[in-house]
C-alpha positions in Angstrom: 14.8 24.9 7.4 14.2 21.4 5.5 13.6 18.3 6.6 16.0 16.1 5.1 15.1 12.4 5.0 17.7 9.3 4.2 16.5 6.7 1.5 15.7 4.4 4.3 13.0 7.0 5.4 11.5 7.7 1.6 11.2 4.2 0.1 10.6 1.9 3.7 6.3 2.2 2.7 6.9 1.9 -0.7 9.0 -1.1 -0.1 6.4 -2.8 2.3 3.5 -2.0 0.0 5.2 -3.6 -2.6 6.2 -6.9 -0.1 2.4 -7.2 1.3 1.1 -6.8 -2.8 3.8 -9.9 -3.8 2.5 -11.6 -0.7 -1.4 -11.3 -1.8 -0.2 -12.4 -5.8 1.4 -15.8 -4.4 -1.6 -16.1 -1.7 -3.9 -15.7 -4.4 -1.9 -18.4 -6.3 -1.8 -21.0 -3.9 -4.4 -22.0 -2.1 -7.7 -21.2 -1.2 -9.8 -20.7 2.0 -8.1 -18.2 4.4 -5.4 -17.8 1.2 -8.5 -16.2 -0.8 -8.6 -13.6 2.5 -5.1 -12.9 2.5 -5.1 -11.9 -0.6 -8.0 -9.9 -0.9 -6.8 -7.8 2.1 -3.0 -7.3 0.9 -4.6 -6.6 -2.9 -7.2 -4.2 -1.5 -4.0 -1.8 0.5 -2.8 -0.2 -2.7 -6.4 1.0 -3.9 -7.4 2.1 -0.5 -4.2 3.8 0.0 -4.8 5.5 -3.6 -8.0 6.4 -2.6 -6.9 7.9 1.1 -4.1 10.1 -0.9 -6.6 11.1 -3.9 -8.9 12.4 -1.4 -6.4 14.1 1.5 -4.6 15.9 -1.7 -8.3 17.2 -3.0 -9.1 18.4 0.6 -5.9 20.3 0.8 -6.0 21.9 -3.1 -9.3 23.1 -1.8 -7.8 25.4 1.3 
């Protein structure tokens, strides 16, 4: 039996990932100080999350 899923459920992380990256651009953009941390952090999710799903996929190829 499948799981069916709704758009809601396939793009909501996608959708937020994309919302906290725009938030880091105009952070980055606008000021400095705690701006310079937003940013950082809010830039730095996509490559982590790259590197979490490069690695999980790797681990499961390999069973």
């Amino acid at each position: 039996m499948r799981n069916h899923r709704n758009l809601r459920q396939i793009f909501a992380l996608p959708i937020l990932v994309g919302i906290l990256s725009t938030v880091g651009l105009v952070a980055a953009l606008v000021g400095d100080g705690w701006w310079d941390g937003l940013s950082w952090t809010s830039l730095s999710l996509p490559v982590l999350l790259y590197f979490f799903f490069t690695i999980r996929r790797q681990a499961t190829s390999r069973d």
